[in-house]
BAMAR-978552 format. One record per residue: residue number from 1; x, z, y of N, C-alpha, C in turn; residue in one letter. Coordinates in steps of 0.1 Angstrom, whole numbers, m for minus. Layout:
<rec resi="NUM" n_x="X" n_z="Z" n_y="Y" ca_x="X" ca_z="Z" ca_y="Y" c_x="X" c_z="Z" c_y="Y" resn="A"/>
...
// end
This chain:
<rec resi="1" n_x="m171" n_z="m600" n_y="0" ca_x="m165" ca_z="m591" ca_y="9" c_x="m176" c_z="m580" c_y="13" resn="X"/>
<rec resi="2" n_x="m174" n_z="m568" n_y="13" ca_x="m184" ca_z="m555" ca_y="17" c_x="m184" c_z="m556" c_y="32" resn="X"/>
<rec resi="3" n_x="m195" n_z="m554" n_y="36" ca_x="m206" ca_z="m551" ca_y="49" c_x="m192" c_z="m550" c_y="56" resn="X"/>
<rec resi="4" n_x="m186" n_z="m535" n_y="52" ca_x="m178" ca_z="m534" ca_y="68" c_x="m165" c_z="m541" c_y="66" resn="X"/>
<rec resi="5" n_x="m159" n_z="m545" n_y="59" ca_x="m146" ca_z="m555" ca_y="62" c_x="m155" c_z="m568" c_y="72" resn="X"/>
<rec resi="6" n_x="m165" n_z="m570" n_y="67" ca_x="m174" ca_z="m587" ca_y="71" c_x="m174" c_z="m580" c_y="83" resn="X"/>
<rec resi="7" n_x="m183" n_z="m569" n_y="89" ca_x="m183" ca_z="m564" ca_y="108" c_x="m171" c_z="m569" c_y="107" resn="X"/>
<rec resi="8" n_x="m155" n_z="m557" n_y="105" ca_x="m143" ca_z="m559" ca_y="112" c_x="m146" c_z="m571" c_y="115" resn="X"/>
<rec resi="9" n_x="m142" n_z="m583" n_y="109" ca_x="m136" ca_z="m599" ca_y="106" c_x="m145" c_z="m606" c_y="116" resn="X"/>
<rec resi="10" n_x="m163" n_z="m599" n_y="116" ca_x="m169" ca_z="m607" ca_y="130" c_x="m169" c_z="m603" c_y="142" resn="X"/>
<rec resi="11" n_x="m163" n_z="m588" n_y="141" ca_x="m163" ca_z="m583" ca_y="157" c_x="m148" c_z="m582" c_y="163" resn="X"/>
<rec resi="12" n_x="m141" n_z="m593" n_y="159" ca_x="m127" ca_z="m590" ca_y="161" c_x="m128" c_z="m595" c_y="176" resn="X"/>
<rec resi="13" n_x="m136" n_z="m608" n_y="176" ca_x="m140" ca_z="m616" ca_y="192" c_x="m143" c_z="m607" c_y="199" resn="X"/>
<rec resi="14" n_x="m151" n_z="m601" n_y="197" ca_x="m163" ca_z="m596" ca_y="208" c_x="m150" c_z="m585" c_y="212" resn="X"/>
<rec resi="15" n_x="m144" n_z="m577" n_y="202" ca_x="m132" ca_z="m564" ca_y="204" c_x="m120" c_z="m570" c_y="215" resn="X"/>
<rec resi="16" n_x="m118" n_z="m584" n_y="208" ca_x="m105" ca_z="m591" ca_y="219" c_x="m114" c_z="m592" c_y="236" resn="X"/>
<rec resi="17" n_x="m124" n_z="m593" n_y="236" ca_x="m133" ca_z="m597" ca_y="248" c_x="m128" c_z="m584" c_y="252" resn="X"/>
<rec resi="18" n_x="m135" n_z="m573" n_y="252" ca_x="m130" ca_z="m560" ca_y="255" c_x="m116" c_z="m557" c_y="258" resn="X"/>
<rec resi="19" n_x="m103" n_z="m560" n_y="251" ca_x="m94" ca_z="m559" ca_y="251" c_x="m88" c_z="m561" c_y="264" resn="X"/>
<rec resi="20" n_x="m92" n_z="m579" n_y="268" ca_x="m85" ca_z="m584" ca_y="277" c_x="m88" c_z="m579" c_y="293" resn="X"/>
<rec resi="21" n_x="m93" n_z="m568" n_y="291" ca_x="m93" ca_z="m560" ca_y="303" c_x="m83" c_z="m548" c_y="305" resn="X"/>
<rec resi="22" n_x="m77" n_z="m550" n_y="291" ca_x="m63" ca_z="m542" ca_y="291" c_x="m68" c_z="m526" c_y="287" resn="X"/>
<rec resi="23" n_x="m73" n_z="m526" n_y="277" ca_x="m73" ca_z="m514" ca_y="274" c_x="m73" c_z="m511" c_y="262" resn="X"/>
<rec resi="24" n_x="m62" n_z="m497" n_y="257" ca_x="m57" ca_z="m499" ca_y="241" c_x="m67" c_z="m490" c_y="232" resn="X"/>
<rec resi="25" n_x="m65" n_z="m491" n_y="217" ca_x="m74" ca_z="m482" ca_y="213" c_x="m72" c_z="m468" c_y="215" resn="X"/>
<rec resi="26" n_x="m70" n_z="m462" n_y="223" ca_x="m69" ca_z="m448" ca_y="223" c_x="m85" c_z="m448" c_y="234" resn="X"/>
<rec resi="27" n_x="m85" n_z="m461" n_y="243" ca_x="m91" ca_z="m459" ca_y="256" c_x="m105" c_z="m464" c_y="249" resn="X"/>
<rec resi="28" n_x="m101" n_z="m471" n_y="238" ca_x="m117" ca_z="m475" ca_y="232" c_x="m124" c_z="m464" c_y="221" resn="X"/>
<rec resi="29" n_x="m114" n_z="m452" n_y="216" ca_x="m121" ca_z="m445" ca_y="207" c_x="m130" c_z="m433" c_y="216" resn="X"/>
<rec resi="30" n_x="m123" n_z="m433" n_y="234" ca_x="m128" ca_z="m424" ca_y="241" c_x="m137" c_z="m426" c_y="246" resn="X"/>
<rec resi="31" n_x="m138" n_z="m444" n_y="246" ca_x="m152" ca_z="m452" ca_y="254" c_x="m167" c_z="m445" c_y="243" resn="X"/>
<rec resi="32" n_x="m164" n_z="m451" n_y="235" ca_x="m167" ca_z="m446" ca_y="217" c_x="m175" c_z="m434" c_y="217" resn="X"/>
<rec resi="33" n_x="m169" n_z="m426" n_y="218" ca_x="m170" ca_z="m409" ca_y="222" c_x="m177" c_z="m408" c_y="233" resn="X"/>
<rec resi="34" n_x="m176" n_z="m416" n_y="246" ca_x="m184" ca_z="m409" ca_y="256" c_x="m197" c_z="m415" c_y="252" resn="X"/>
<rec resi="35" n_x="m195" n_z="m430" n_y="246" ca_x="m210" ca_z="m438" ca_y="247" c_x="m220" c_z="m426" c_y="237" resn="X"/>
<rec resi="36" n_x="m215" n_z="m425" n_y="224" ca_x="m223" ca_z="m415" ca_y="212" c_x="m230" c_z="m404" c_y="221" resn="X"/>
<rec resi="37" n_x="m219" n_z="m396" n_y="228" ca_x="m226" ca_z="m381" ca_y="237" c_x="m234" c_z="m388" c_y="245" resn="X"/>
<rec resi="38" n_x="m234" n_z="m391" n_y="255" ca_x="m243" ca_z="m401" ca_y="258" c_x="m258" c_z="m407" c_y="251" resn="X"/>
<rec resi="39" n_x="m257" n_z="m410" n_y="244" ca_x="m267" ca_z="m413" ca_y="237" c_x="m272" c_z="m407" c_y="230" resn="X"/>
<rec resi="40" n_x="m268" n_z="m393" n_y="229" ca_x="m276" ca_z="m380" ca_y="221" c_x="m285" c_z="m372" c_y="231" resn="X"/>
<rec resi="41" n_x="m281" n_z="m375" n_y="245" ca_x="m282" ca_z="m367" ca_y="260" c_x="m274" c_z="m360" c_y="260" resn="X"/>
<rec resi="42" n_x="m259" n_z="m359" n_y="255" ca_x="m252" ca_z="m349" ca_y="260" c_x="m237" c_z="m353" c_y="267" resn="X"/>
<rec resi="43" n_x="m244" n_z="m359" n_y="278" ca_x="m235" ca_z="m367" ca_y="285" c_x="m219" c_z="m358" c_y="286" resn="X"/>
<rec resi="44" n_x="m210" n_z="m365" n_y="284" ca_x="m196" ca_z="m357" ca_y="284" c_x="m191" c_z="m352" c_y="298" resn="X"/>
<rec resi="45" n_x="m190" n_z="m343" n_y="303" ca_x="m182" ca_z="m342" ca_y="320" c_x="m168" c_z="m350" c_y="315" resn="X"/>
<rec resi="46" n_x="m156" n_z="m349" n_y="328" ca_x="m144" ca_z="m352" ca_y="331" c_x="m134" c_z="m342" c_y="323" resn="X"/>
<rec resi="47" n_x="m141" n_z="m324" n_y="324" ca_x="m128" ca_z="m320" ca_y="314" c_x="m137" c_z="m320" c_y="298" resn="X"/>
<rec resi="48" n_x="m146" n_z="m322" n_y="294" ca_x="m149" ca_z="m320" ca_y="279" c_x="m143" c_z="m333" c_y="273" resn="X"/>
<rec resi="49" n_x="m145" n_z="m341" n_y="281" ca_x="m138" ca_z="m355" ca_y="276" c_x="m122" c_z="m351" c_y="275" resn="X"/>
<rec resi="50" n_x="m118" n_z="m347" n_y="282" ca_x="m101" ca_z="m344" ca_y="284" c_x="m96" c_z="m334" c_y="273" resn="X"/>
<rec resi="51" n_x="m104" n_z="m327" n_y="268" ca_x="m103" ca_z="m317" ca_y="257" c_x="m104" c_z="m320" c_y="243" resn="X"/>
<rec resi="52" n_x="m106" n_z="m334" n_y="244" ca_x="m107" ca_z="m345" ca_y="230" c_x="m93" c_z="m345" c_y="224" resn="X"/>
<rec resi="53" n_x="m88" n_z="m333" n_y="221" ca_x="m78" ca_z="m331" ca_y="212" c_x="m73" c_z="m343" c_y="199" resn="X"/>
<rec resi="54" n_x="m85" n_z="m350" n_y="195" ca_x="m83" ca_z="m355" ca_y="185" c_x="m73" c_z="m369" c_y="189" resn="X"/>
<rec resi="55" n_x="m79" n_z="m373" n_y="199" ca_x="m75" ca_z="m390" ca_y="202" c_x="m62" c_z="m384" c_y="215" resn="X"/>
<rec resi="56" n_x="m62" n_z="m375" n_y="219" ca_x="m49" ca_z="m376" ca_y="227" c_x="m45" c_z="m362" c_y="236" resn="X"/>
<rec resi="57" n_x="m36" n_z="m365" n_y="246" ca_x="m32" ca_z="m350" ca_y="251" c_x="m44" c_z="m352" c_y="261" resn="X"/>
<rec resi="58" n_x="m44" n_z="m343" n_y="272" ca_x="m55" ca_z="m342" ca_y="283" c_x="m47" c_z="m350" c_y="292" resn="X"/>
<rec resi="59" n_x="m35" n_z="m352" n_y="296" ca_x="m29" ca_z="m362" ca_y="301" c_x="m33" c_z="m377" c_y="299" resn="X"/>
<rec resi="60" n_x="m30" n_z="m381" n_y="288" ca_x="m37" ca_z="m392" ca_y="281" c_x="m46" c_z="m394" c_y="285" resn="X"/>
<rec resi="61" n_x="m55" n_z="m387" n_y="279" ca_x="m72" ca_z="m389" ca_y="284" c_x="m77" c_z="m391" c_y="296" resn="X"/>
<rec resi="62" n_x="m68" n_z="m382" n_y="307" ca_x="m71" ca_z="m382" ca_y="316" c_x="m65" c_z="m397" c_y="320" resn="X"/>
<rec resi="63" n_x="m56" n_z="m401" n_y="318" ca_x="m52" ca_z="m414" ca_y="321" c_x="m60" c_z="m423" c_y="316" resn="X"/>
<rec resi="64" n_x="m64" n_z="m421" n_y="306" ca_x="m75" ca_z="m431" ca_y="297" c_x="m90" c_z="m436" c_y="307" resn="X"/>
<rec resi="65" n_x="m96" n_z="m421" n_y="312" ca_x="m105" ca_z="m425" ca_y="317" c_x="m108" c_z="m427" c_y="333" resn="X"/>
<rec resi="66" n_x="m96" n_z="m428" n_y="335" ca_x="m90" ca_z="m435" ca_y="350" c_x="m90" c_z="m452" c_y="345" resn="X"/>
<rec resi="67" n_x="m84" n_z="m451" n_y="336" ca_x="m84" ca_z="m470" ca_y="331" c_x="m98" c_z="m475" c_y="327" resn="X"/>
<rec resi="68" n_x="m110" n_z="m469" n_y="318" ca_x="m122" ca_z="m471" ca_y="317" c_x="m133" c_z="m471" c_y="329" resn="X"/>
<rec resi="69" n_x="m126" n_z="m467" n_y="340" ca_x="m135" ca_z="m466" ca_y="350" c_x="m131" c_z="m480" c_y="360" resn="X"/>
<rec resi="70" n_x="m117" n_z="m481" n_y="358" ca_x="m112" ca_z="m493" ca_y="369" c_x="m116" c_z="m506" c_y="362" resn="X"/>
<rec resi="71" n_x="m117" n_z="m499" n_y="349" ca_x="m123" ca_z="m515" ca_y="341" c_x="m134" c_z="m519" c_y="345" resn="X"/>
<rec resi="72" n_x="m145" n_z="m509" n_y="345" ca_x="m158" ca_z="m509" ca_y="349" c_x="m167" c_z="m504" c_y="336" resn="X"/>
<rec resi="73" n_x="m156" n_z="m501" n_y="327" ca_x="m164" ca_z="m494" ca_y="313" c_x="m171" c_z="m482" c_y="312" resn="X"/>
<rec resi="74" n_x="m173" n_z="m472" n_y="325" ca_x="m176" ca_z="m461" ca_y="322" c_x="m177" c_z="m458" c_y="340" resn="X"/>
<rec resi="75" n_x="m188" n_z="m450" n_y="344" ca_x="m192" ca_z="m446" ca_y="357" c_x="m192" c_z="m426" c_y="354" resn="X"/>
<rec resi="76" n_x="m190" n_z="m421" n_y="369" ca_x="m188" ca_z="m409" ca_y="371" c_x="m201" c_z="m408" c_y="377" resn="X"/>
<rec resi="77" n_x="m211" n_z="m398" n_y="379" ca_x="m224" ca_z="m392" ca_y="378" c_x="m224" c_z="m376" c_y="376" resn="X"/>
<rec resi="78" n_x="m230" n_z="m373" n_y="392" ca_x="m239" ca_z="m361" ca_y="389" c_x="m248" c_z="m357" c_y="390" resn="X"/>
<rec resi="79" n_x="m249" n_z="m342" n_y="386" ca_x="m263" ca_z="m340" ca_y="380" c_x="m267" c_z="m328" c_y="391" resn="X"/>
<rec resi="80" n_x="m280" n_z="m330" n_y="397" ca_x="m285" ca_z="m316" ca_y="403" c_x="m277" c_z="m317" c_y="414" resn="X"/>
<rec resi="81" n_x="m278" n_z="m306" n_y="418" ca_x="m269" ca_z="m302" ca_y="426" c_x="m254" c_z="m299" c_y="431" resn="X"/>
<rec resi="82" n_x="m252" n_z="m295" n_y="417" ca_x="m236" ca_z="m292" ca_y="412" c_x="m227" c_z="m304" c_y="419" resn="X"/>
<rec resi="83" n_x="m218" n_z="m306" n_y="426" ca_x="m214" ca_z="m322" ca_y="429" c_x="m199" c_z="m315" c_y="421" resn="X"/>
<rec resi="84" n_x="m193" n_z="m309" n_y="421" ca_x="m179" ca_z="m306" ca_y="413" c_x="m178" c_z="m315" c_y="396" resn="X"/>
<rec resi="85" n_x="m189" n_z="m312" n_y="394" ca_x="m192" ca_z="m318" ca_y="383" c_x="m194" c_z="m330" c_y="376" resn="X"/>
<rec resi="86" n_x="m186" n_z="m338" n_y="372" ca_x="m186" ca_z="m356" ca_y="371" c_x="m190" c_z="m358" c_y="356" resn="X"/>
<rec resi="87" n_x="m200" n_z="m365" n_y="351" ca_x="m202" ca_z="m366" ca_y="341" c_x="m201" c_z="m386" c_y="336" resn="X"/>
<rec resi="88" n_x="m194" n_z="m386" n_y="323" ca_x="m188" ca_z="m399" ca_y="321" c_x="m201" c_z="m405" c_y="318" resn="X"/>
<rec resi="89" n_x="m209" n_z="m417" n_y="319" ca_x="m214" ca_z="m424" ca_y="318" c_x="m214" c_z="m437" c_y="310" resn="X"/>
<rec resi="90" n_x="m217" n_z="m445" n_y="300" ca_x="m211" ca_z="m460" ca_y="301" c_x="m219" c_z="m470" c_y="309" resn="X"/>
<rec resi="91" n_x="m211" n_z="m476" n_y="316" ca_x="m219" ca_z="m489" ca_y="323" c_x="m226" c_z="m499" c_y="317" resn="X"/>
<rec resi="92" n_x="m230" n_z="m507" n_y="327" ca_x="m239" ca_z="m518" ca_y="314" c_x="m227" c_z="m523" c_y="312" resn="X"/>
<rec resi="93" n_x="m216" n_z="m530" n_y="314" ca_x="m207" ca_z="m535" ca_y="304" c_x="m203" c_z="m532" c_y="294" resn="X"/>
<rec resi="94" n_x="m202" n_z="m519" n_y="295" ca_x="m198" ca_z="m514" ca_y="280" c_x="m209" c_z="m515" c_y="270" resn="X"/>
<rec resi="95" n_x="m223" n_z="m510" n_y="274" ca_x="m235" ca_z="m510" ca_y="272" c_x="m241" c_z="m522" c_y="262" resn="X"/>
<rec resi="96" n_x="m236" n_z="m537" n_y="272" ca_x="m236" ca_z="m547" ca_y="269" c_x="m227" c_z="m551" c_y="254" resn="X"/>
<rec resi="97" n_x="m212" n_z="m547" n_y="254" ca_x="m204" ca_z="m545" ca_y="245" c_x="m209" c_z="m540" c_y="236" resn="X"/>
<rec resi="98" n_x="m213" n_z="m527" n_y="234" ca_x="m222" ca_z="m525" ca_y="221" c_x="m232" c_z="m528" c_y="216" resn="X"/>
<rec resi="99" n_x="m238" n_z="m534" n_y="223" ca_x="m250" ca_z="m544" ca_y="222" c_x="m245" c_z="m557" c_y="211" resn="X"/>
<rec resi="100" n_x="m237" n_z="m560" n_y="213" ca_x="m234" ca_z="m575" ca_y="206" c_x="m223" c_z="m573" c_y="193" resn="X"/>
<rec resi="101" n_x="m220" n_z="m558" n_y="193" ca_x="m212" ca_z="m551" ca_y="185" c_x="m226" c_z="m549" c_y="173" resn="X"/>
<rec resi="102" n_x="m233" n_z="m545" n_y="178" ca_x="m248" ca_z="m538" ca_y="171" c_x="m250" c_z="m549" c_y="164" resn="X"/>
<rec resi="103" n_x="m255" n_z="m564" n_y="169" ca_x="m261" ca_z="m577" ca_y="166" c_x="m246" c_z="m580" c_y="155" resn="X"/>
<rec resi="104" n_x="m235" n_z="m578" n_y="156" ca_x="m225" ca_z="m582" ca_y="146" c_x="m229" c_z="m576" c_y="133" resn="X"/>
<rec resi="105" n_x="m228" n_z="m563" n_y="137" ca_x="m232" ca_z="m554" ca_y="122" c_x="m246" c_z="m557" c_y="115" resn="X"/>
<rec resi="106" n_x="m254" n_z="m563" n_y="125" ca_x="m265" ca_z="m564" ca_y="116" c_x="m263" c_z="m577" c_y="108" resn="X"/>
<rec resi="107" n_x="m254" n_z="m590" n_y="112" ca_x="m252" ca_z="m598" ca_y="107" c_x="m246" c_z="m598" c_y="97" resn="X"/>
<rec resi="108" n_x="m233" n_z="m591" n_y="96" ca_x="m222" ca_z="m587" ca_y="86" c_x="m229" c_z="m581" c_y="74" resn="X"/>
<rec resi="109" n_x="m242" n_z="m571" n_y="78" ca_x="m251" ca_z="m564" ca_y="66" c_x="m262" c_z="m576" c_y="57" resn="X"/>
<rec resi="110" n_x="m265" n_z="m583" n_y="71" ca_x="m269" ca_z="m592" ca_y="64" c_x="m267" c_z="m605" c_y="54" resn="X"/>
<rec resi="111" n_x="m255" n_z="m608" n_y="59" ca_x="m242" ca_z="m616" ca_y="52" c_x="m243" c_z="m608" c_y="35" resn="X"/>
<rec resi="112" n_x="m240" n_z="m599" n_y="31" ca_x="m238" ca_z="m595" ca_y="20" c_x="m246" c_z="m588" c_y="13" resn="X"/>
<rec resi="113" n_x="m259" n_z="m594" n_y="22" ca_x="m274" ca_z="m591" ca_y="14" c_x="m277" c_z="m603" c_y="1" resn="X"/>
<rec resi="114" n_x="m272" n_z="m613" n_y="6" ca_x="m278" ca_z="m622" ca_y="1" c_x="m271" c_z="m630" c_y="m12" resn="X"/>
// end
């Protein structure tokens, strides 16, 4: 089996974990999206996120990241002085989630080293 079918097949757990807080993939490719900007320093505001044409309408999104926040997957934060300004964050739960998402894929890579 190649590396990434082996991830899918071992992060399906840790993905249902995430899941059962009720949130569908649209809300996890946005989590996805905010975590990456984020971890470049380019933390996403409330409308750049909303403007994510790719994964849904601004409606959507905007609904999306009303559900990522009540979950506790994602905090609002600002910066300076600006307070209009909300920038998406991931919390450590999410944080944590990619964390054991990470430790999968190194396993799965490692699985078909050998």
């Amino acid at each position: 089996m190649n590396s990434y079918l082996n991830f899918l097949k071992l992060s399906e757990s840790i993905s249902s974990k995430l899941m059962v807080t009720e949130i569908d993939a649209t809300a996890v490719r946005l989590l996805e999206m905010i975590a990456v900007a984020y971890s470049l320093g380019k933390a996403l505001n409330v409308t750049e996120a909303m403007h994510l044409g790719t994964i849904g309408s601004q409606a959507t999104l905007h609904r999306k990241i009303n559900n990522l926040r009540e979950q506790g997957l994602v905090t609002l934060v600002h910066e300076g002085k600006n307070r209009r300004t909300k920038y998406l964050v991931p919390s450590a739960k999410s944080n944590k989630h990619f964390e054991q998402l990470s430790k999968v894929m190194a396993k799965a890579y490692l699985a078909t080293q050998h």
